[in-house]
TORMI-238238 format. One record per residue (C-alpha): residue number from 1; residue in three letters; y, z, x. Coordinates in steps of 0.05 Angstrom, whole numbers, plus 5000, padded with zeros to 4 digits. Layout:
! residues N
(NUM,ALA,(Y,Z,X))
...
***
This chain:
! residues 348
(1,UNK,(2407,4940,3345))
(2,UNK,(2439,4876,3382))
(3,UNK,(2448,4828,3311))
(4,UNK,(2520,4814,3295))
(5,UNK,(2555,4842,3355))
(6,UNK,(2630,4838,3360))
(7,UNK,(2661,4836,3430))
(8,UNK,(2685,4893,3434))
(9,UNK,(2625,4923,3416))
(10,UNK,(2586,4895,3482))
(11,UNK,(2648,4918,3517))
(12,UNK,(2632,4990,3491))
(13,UNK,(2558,4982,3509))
(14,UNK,(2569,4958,3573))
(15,UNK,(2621,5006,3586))
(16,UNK,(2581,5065,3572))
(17,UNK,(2518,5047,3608))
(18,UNK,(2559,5041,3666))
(19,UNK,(2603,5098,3668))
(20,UNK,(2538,5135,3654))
(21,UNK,(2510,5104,3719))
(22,UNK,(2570,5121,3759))
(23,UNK,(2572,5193,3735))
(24,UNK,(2497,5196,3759))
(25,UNK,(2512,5163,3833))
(26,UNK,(2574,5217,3842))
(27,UNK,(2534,5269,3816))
(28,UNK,(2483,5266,3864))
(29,UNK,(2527,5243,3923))
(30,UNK,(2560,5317,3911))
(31,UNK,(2497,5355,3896))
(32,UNK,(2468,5334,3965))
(33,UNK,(2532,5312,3998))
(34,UNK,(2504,5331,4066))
(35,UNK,(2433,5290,4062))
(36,UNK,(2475,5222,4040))
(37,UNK,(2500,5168,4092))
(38,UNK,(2551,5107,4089))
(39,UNK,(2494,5060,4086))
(40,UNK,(2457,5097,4030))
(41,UNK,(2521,5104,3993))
(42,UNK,(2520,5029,4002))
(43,UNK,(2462,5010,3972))
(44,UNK,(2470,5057,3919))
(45,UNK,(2534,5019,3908))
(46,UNK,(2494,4949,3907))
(47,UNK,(2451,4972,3862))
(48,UNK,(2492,5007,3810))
(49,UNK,(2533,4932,3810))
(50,UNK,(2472,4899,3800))
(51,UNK,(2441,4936,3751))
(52,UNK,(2513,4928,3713))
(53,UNK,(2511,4864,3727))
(54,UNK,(2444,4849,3685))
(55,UNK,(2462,4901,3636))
(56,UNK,(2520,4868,3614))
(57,UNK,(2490,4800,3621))
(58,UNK,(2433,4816,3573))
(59,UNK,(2488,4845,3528))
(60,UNK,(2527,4778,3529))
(61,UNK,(2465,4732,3520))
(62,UNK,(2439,4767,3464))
(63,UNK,(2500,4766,3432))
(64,UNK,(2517,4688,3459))
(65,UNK,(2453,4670,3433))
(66,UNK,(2447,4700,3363))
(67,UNK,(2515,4668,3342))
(68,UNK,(2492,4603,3368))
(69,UNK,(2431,4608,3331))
(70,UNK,(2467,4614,3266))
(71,UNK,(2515,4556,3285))
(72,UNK,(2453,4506,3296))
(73,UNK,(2424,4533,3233))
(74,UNK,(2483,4511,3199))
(75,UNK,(2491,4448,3224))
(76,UNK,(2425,4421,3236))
(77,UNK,(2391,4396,3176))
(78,UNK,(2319,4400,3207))
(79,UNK,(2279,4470,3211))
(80,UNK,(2276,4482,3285))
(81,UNK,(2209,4479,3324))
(82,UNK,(2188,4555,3341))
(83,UNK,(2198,4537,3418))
(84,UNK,(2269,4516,3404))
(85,UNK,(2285,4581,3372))
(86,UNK,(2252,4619,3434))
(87,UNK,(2296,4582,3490))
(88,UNK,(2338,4622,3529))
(89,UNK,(2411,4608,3548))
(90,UNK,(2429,4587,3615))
(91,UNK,(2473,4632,3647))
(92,UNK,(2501,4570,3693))
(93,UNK,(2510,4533,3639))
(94,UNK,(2584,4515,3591))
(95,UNK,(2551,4541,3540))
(96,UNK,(2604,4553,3497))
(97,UNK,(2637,4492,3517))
(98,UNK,(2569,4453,3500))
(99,UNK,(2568,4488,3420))
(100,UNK,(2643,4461,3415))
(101,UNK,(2616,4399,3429))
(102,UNK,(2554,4397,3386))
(103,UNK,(2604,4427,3327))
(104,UNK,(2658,4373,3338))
(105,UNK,(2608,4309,3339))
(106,UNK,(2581,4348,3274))
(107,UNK,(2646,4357,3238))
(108,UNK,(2658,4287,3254))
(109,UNK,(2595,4261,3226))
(110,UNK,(2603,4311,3164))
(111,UNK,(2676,4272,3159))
(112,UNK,(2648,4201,3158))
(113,UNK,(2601,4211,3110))
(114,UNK,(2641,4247,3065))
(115,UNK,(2704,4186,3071))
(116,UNK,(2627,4144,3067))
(117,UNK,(2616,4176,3000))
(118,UNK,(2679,4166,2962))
(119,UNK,(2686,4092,2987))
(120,UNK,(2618,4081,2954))
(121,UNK,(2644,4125,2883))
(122,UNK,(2697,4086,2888))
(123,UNK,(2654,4019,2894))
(124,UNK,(2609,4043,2838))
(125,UNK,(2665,4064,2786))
(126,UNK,(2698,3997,2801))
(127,UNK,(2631,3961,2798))
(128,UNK,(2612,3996,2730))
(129,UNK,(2681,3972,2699))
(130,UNK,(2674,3905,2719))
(131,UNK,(2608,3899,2689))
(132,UNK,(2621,3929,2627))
(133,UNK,(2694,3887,2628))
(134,UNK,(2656,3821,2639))
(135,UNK,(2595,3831,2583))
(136,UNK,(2645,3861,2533))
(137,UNK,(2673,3790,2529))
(138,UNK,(2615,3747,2503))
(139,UNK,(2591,3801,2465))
(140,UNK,(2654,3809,2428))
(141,UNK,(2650,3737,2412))
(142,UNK,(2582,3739,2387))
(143,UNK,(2596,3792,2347))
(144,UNK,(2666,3761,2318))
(145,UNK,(2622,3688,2301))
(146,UNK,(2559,3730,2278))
(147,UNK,(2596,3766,2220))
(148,UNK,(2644,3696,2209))
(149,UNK,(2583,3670,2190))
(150,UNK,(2549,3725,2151))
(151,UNK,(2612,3736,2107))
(152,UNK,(2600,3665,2078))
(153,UNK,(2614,3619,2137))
(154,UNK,(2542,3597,2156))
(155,UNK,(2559,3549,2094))
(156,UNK,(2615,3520,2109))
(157,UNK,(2601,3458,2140))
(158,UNK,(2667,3457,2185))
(159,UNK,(2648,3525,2220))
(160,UNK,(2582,3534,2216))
(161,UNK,(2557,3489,2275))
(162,UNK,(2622,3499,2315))
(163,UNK,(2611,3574,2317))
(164,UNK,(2536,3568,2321))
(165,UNK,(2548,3529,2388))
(166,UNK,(2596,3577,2413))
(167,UNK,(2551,3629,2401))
(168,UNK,(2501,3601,2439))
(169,UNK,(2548,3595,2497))
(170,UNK,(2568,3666,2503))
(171,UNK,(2492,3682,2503))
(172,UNK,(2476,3633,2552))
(173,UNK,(2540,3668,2595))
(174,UNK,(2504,3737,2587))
(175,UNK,(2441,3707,2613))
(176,UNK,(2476,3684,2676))
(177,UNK,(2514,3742,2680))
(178,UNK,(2449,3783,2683))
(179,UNK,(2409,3736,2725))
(180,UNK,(2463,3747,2772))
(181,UNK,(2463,3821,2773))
(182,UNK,(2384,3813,2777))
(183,UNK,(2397,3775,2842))
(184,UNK,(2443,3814,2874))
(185,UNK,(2405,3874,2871))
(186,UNK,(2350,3843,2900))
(187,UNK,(2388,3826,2961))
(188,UNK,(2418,3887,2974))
(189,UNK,(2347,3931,2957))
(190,UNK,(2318,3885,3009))
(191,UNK,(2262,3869,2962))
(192,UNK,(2278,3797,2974))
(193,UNK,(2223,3755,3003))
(194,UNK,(2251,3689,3033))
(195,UNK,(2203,3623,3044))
(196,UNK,(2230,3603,3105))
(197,UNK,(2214,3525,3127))
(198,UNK,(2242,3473,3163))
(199,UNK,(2285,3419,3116))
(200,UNK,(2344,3364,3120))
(201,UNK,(2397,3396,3101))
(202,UNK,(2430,3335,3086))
(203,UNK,(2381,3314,3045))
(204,UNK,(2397,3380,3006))
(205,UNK,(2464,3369,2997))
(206,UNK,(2459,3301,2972))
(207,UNK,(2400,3335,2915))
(208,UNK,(2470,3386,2892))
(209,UNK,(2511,3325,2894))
(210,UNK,(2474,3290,2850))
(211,UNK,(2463,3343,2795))
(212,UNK,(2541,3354,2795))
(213,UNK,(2554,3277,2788))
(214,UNK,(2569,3272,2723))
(215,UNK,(2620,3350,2729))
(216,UNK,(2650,3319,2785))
(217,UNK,(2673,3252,2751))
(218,UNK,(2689,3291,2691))
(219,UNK,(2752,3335,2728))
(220,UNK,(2763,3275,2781))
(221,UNK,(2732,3302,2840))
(222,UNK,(2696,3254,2890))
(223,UNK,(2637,3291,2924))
(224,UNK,(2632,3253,2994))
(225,UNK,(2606,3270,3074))
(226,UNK,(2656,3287,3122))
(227,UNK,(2660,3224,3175))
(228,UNK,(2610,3243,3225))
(229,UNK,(2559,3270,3181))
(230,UNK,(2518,3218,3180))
(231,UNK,(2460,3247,3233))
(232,UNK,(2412,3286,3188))
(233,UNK,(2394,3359,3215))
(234,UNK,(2329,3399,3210))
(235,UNK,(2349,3477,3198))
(236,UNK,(2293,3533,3170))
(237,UNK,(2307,3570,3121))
(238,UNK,(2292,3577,3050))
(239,UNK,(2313,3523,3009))
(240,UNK,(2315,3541,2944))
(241,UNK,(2366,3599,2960))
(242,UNK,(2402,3551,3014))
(243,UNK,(2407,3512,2947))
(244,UNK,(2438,3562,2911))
(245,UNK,(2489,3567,2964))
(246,UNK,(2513,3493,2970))
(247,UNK,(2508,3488,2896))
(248,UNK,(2541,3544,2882))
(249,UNK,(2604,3529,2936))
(250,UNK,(2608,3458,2914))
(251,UNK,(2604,3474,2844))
(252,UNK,(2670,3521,2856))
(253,UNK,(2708,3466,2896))
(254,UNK,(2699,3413,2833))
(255,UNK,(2724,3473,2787))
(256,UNK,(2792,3492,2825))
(257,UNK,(2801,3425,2847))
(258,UNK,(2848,3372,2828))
(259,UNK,(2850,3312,2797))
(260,UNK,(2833,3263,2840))
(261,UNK,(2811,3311,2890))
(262,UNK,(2759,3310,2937))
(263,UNK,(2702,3351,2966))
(264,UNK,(2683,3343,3034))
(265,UNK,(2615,3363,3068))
(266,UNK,(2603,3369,3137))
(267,UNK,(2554,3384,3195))
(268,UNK,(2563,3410,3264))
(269,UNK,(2516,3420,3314))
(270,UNK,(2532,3487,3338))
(271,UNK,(2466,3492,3399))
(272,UNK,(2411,3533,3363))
(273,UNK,(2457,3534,3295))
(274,UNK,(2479,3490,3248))
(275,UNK,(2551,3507,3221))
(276,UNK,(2548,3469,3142))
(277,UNK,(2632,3469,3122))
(278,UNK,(2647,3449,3050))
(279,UNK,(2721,3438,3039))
(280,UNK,(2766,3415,2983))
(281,UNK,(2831,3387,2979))
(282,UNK,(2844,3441,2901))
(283,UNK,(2895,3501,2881))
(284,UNK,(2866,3534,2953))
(285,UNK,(2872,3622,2956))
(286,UNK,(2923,3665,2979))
(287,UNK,(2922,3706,3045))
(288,UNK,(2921,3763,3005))
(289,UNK,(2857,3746,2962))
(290,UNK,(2819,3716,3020))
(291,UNK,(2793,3785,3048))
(292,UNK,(2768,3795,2973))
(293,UNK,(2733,3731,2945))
(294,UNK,(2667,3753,2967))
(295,UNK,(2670,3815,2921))
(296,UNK,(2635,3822,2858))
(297,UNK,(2672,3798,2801))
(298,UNK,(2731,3776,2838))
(299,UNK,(2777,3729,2822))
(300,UNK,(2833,3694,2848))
(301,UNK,(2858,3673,2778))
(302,UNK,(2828,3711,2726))
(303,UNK,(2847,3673,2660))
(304,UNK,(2831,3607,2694))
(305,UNK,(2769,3629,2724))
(306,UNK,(2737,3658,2656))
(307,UNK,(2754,3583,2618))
(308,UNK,(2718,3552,2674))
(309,UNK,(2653,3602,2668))
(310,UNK,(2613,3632,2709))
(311,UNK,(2595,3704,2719))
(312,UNK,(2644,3719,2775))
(313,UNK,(2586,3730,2830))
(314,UNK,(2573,3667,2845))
(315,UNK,(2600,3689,2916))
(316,UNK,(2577,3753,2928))
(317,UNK,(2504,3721,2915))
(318,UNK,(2525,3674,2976))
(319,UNK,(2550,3720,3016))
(320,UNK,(2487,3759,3014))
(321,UNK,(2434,3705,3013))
(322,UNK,(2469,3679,3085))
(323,UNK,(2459,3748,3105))
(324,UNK,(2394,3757,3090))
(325,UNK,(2379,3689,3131))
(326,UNK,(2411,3737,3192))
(327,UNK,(2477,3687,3186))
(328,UNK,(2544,3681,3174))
(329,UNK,(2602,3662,3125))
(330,UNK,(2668,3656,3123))
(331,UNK,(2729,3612,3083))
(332,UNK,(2794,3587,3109))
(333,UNK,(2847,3566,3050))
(334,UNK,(2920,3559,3035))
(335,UNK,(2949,3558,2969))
(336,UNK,(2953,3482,2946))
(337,UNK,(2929,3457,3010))
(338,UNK,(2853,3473,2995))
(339,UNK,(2800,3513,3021))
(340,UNK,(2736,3506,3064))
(341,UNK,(2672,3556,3068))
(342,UNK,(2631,3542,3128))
(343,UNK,(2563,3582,3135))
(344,UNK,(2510,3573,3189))
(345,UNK,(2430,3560,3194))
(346,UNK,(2379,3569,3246))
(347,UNK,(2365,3499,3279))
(348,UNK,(2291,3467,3273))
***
């Protein structure tokens, strides 16, 4: 009898049961005129407003409450505990004012994940393209040197080995390229288990040195300690990712450096961290890129990036292995100046 109510149907509800009421009071007050005093025509009176007074209030609650009902059902997306559907509205109580609320913090939340939703289709329609833009590459090349060589070229002596060689480089590009991807979704699944221990980070760096000796004399570019880097430092984390990082950073600055250049690593004691800085003296990044280089298969310089190899996450994988340690990154460059990426480690 009460569902769906429209205003002015309470109003008609209420209306009647009291006009009904009234006509009663009058009707006896001239039926036995002579029996009826002031005072009893005043507590007639009391009564007949207070029994108005809780008829229309049961009106307006039963009506308050079953549209509220339907608004919580709409926007709450958990099944409501029996007891929660039973509680009454409190007549003292904004009520109305309190739904607006409720709806508003809703339609916000609906808003935000909506605008959360087409930043991450976005993300994955860019990722996808880059992917498929980055493998279709070496596997065009392979393809292109396969059939060179099965339409006769395998024996001719002054392809055959050339293009057998580049083959195997565009494979061993895919490789990395999919190692890479391998890596980054472990990170970001949070499947990643890190071995964290204590080491010299120094003594790390010196290890990355070492196995980029022979790059770095190659392009020019002198892999030294910053002055003041002397003093070793114990940090914890895990090394072999930690690795990764310094190799992969360093790696980068003897790439886009130049001639001559140099590649500077340095240690500061920052109280319970340690902040590791490599910098270079190279081509350096634009303000505009700098916001971007730790996307996935971003680069600065596209054509000169691809000659120099690398699957173009080499920094993203950074970015999230310092994160995973529960630490920090960031880079500081100016176009022919140089750059420097500093990151920070937990101190033994």
């Amino acid at each position: 009898m009460f569902k769906n109510l429209t205003p002015r149907q309470i109003a008609i509800y209420s209306g009647s049961v009291t006009a009904i009421i009234v006509f009663l009071v009058f009707l006896v007050f001239n039926v036995f005129n002579a029996g009826i005093t002031w005072w009893n025509l005043s507590l007639v009176i009391i009564v007949l407003v207070a029994v108005s007074y809780a008829v229309n209030l049961f009106f307006l609650k039963k009506y308050i409450f079953r549209k509220i009902k339907l608004i919580y059902k709409t926007i709450h997306r958990l099944k409501l505990d029996p007891s929660q559907k039973q509680k009454n509205i409190d007549s003292d109580n904004q009520i109305i004012e309190e739904v607006e609320k409720d709806v508003a913090i809703w339609a916000r939340t609906q808003q935000q994940e909506i605008e959360q939703l087409k930043t991450l289709e976005n993300y994955r329609r860019e990722f996808l393209g880059n992917v498929s833009h980055e493998l279709k590459t070496p596997i065009f090349n392979i393809q292109g040197y396969v059939h060179t060589l099965m339409d006769g070229g395998l024996h001719d002596p002054s392809i055959n080995v050339k293009y057998l060689d580049r083959t195997a480089k565009n494979v061993e590009r895919l490789i990395t390229i999919v190692d890479d991807l391998e890596t980054i979704s472990k990170l970001e699944s949070g499947n990643l288990v890190l071995d964290i221990r204590k080491f010299d980070i120094k003594d790390l760096v010196k290890e990355v040195f070492e196995a980029h000796e022979l790059t770095a004399q190659r392009r020019q570019v002198e892999l030294v300690f910053k002055e003041g880097a002397s003093q070793s430092f114990q940090v914890k984390a895990d090394r072999e990712y930690i690795r990764q990082v310094v190799d992969n950073l360093i790696l980068n600055s003897i790439k886009y450096g130049k001639p001559n250049g140099l590649t500077k690593v340095g240690f500061y004691d920052m109280d319970k961290y340690i902040l590791v800085e490599v910098a270079d003296n190279g081509i350096g990044i634009g303000q505009e890129h700098l916001k971007h280089v730790f996307d996935r298969f971003y680069r600065v310089d596209k054509s000169r990036s691809r000659d120099a190899g690398g699957s173009g996450l080499g920094l993203s994988i950074v970015k999230h292995i310092i994160e995973a340690h529960n630490q920090t990154i960031n880079v500081r460059s100016s176009p022919e100046i140089g750059s420097t990426f500093g990151f920070t480690l937990a101190k033994v």
